[in-house]
OpenMM code with the backbone's topology and positions (N, CA, C; nanometers):
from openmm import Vec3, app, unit

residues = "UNK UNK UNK UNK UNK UNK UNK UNK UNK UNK UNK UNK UNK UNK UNK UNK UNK UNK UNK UNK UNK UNK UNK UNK UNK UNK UNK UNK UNK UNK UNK UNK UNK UNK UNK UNK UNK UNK UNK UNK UNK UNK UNK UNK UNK UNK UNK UNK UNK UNK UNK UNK UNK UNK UNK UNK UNK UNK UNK UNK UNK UNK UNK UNK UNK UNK UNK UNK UNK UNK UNK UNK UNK UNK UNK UNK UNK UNK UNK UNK UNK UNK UNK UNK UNK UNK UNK UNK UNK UNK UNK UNK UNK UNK UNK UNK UNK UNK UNK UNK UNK UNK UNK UNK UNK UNK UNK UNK".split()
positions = [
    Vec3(-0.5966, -0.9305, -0.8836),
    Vec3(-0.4649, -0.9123, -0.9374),
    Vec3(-0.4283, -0.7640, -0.9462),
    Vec3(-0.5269, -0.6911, -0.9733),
    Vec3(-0.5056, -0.5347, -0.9910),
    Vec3(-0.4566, -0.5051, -0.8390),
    Vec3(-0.5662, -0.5053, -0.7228),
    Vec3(-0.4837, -0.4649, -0.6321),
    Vec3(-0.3618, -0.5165, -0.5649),
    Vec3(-0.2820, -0.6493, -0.6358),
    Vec3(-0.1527, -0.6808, -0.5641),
    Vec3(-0.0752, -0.6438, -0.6421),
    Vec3(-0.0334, -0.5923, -0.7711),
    Vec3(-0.0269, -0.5301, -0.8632),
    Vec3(0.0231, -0.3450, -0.8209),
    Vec3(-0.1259, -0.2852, -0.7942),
    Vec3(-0.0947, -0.1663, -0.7493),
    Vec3(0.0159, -0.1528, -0.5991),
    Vec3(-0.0364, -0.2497, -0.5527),
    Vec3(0.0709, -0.2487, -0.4000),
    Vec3(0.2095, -0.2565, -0.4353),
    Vec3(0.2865, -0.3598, -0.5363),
    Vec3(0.4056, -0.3857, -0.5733),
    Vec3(0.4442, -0.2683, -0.6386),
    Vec3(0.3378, -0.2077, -0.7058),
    Vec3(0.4077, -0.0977, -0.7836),
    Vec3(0.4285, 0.0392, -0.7116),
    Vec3(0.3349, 0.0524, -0.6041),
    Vec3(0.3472, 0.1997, -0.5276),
    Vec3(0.5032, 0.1321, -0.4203),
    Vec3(0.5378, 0.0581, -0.3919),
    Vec3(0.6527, -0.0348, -0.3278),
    Vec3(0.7713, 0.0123, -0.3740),
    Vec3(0.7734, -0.0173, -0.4737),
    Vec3(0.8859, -0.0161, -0.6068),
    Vec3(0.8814, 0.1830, -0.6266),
    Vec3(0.7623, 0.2162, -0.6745),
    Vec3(0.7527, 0.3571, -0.7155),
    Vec3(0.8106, 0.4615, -0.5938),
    Vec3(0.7434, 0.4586, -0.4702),
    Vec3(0.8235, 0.5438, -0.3467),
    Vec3(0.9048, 0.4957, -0.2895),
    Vec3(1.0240, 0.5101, -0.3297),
    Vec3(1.1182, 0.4743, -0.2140),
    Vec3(1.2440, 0.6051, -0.2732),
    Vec3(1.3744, 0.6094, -0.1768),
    Vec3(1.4375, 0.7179, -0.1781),
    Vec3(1.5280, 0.7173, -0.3044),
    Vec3(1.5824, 0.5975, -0.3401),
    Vec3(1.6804, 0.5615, -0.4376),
    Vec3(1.6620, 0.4452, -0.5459),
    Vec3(1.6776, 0.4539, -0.6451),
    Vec3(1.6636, 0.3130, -0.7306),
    Vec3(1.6551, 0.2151, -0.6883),
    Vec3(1.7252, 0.1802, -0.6022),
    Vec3(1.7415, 0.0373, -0.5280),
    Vec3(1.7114, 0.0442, -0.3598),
    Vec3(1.6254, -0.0371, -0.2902),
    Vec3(1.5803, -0.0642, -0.1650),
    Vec3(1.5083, -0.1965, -0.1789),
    Vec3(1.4877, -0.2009, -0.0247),
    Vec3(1.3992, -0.2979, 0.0430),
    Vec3(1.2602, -0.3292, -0.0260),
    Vec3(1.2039, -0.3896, -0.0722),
    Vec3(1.0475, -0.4720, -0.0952),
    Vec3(1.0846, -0.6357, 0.0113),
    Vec3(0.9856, -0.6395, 0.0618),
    Vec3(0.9302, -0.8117, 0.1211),
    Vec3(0.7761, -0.8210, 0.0894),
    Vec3(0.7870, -0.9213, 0.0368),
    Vec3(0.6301, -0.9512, 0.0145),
    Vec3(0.5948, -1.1137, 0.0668),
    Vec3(0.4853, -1.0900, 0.1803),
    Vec3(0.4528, -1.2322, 0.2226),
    Vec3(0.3013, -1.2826, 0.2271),
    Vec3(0.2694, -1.3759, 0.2245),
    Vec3(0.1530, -1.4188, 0.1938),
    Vec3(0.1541, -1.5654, 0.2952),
    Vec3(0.0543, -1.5356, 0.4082),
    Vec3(0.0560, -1.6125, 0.4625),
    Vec3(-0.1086, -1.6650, 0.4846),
    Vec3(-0.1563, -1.7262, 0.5601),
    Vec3(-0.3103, -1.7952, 0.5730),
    Vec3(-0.3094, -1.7312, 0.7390),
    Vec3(-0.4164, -1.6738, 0.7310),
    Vec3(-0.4368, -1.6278, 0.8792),
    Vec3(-0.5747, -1.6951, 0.9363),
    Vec3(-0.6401, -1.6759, 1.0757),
    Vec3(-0.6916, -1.7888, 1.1077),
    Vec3(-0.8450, -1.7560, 1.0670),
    Vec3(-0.9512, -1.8258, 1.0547),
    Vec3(-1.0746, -1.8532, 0.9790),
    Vec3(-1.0622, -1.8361, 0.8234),
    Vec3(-1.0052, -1.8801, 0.8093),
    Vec3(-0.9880, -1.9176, 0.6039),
    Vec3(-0.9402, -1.7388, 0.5807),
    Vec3(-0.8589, -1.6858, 0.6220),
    Vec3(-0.8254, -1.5385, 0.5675),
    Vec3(-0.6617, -1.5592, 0.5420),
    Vec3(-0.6438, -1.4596, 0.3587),
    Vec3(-0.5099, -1.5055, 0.3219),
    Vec3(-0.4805, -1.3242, 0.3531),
    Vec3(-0.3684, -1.3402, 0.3897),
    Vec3(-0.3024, -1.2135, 0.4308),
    Vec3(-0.1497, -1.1459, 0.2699),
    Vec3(-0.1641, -1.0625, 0.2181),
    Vec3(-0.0581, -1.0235, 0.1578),
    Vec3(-0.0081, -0.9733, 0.2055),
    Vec3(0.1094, -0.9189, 0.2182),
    Vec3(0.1949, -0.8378, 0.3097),
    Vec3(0.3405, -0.7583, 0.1641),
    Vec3(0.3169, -0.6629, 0.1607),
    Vec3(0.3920, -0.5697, 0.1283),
    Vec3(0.4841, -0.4787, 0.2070),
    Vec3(0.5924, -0.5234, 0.2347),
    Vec3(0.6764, -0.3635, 0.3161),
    Vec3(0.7935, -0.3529, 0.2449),
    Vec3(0.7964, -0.1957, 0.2519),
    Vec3(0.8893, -0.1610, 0.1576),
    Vec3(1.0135, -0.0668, 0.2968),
    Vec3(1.1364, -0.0327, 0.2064),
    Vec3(1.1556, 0.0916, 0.2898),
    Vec3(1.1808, 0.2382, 0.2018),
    Vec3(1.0698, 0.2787, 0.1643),
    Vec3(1.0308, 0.3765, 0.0982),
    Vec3(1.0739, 0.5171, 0.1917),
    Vec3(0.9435, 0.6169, 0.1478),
    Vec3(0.9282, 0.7451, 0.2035),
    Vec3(0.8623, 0.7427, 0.2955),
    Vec3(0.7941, 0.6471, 0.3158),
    Vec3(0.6737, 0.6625, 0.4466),
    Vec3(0.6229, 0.7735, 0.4519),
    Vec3(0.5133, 0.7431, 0.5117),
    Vec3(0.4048, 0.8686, 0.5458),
    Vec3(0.3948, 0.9045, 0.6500),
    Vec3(0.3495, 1.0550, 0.6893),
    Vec3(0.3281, 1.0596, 0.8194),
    Vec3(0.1794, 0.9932, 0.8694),
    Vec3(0.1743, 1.0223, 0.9991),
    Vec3(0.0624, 0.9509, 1.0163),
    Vec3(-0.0437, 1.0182, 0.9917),
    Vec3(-0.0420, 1.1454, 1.0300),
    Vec3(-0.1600, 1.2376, 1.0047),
    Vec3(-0.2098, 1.2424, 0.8619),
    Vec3(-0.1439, 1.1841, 0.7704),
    Vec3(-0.1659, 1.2205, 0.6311),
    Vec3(-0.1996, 1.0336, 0.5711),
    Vec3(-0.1748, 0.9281, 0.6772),
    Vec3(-0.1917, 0.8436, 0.5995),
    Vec3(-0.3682, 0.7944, 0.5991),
    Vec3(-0.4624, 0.8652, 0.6537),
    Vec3(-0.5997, 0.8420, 0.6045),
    Vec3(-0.6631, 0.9146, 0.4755),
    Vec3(-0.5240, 0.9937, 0.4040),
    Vec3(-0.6046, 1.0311, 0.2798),
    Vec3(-0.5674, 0.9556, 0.2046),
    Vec3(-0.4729, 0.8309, 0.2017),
    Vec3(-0.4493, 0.7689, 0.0957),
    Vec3(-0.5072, 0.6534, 0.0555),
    Vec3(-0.6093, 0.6186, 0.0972),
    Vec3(-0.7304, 0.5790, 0.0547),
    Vec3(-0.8634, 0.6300, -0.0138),
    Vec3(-0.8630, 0.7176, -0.0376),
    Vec3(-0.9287, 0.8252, -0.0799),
    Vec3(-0.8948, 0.8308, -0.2300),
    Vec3(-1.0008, 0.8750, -0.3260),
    Vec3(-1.0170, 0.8462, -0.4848),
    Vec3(-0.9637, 1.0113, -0.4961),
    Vec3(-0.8795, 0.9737, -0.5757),
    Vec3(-0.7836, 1.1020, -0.6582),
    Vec3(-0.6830, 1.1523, -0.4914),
    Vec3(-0.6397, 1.1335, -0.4485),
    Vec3(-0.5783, 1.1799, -0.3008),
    Vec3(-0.4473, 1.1477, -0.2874),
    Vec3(-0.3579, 1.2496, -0.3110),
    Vec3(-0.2188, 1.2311, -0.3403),
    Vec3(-0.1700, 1.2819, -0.2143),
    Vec3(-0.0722, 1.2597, -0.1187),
    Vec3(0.0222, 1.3107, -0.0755),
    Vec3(0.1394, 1.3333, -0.0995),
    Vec3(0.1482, 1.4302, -0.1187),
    Vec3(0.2676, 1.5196, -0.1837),
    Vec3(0.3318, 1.5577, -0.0656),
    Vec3(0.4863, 1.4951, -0.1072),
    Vec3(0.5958, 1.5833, -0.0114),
    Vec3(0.7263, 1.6035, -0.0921),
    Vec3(0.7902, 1.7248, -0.0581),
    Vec3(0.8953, 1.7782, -0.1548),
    Vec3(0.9977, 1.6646, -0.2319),
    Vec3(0.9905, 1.5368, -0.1578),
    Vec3(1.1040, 1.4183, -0.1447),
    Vec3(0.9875, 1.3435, -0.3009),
    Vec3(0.8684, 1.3194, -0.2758),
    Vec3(0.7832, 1.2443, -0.4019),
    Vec3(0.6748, 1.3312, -0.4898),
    Vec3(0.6786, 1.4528, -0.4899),
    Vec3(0.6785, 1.5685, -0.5478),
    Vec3(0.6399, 1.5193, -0.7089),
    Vec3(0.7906, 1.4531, -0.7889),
    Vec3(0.8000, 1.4499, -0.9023),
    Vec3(0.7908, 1.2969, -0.9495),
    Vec3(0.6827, 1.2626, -0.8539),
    Vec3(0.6023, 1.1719, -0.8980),
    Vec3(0.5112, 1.1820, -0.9332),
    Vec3(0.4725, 1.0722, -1.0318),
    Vec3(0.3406, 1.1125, -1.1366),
    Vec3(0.2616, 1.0331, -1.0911),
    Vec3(0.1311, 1.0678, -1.0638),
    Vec3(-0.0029, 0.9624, -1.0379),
    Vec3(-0.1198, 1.0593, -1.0288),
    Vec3(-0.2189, 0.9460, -1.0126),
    Vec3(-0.3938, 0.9951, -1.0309),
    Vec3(-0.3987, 1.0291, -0.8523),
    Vec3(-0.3555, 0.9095, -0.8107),
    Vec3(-0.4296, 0.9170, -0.6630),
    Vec3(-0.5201, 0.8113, -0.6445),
    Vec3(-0.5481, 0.7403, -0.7917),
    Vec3(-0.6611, 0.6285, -0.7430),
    Vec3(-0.6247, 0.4996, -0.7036),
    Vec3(-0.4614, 0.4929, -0.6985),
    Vec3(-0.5066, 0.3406, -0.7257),
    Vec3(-0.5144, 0.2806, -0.5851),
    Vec3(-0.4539, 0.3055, -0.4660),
    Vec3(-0.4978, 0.2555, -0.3549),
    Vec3(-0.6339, 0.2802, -0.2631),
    Vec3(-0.6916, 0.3590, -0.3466),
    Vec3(-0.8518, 0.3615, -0.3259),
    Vec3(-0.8918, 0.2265, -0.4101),
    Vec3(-0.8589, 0.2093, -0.5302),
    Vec3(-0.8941, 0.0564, -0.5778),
    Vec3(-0.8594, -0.0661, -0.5324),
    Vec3(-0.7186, -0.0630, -0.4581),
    Vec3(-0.7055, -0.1896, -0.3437),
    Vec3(-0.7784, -0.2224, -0.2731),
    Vec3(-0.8156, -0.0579, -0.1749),
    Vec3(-0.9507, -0.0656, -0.1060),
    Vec3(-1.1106, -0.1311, -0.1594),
    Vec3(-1.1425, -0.0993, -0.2700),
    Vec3(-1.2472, -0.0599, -0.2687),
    Vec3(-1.2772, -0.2438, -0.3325),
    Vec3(-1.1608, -0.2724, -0.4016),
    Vec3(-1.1656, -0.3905, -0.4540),
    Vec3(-1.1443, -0.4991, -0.3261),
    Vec3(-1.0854, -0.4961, -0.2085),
    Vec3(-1.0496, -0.6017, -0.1323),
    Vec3(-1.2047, -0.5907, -0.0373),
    Vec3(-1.2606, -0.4618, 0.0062),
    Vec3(-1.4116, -0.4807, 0.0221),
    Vec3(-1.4802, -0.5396, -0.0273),
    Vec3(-1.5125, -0.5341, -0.2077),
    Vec3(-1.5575, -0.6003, -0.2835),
    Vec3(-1.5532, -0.7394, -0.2630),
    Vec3(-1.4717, -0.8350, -0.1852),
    Vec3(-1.4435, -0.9719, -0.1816),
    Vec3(-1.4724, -0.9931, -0.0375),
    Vec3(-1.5032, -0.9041, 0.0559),
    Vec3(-1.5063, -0.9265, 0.1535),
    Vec3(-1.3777, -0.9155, 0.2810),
    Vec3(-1.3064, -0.8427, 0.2115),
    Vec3(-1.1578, -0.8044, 0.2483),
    Vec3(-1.1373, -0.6881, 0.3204),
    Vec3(-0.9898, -0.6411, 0.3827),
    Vec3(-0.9808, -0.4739, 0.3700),
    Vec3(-0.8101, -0.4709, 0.3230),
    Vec3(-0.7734, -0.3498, 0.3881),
    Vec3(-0.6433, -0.3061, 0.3510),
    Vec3(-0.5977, -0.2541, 0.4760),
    Vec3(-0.4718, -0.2776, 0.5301),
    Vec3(-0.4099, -0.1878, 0.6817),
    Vec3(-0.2774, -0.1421, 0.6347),
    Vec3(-0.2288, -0.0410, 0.6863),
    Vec3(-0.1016, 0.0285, 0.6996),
    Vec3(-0.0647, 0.0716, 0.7975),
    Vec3(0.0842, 0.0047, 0.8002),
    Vec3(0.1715, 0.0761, 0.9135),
    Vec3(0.2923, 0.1766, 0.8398),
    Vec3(0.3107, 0.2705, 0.8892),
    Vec3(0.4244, 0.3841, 0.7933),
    Vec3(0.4706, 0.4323, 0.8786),
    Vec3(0.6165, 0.4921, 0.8721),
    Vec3(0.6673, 0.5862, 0.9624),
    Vec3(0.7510, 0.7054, 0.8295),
    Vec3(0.7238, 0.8211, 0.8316),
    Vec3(0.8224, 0.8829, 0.7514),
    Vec3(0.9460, 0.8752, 0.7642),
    Vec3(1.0182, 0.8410, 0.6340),
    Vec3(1.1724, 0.8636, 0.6148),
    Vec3(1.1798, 0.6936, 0.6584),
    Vec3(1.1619, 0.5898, 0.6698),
    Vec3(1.1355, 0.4600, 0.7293),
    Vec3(1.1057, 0.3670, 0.6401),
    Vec3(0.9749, 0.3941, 0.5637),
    Vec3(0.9044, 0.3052, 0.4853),
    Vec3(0.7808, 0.2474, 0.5509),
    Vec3(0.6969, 0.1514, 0.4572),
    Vec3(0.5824, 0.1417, 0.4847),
    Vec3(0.5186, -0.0249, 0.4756),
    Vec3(0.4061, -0.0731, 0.5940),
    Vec3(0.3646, -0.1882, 0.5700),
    Vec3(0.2444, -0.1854, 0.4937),
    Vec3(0.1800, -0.2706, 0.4048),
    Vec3(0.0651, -0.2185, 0.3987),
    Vec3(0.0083, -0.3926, 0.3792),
    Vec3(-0.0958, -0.4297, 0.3949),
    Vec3(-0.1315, -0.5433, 0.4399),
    Vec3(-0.2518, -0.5424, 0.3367),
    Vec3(-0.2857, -0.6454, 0.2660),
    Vec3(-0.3907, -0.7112, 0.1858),
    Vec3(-0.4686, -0.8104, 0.2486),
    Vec3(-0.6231, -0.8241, 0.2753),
    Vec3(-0.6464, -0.9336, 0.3630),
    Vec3(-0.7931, -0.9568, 0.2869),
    Vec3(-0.7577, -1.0772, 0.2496),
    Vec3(-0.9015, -1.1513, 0.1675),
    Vec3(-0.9076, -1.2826, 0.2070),
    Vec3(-1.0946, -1.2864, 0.2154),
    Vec3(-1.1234, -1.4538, 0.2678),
    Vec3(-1.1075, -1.5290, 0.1239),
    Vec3(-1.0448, -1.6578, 0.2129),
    Vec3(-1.0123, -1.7462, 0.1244),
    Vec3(-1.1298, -1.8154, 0.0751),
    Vec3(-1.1509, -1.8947, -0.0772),
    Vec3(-1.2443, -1.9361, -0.1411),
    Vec3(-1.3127, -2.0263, -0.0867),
] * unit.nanometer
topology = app.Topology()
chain = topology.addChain("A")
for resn in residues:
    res = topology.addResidue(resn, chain)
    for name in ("N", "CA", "C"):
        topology.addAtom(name, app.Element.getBySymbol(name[0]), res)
């Protein structure tokens, strides 16, 4: 719950204006794997910068999310928690665009 949780909230938290895009889908993918699906149309990342955001305390900072407040941990805990189950985490981003980011855990 924590990491679908942190996903909705970094969703909601980067984007350009009060109000935008969230879709969230949850579908069954094939050998018993449930897929979450988060895309927003946020700030997106570039690409070069989106392998630190998995990383414990690892903020990317850009002048546009600047005066946002965070640790940096919590999508290292999506990670580290959807491993924990036998899972991972994927992202697709484009800056100025917004971002996919994908939850994928075997089903019980």
């Amino acid at each position: 719950m924590v990491a679908i949780r942190e996903l909705l909230d970094n969703a909601a938290r980067f984007r350009r204006q009060a109000t935008g895009r969230i879709d969230v889908s949850l579908t069954q993918g094939e050998g018993r794997v449930w897929r979450l699906t988060v895309v927003d149309d946020g700030f997106g990342i570039e690409e070069q910068e989106q392998g630190r955001l998995f990383r414990r305390f690892s903020r990317v900072e850009t002048d546009d999310n600047r005066h946002l407040v965070g640790l940096g941990i919590g999508l290292y805990l999506v990670l580290e928690i959807a491993r924990a189950h036998g899972g991972d985490v994927g992202l697709d981003s484009r800056a100025g665009q917004g971002s996919e980011f994908r939850l994928t855990l075997p089903a019980a």
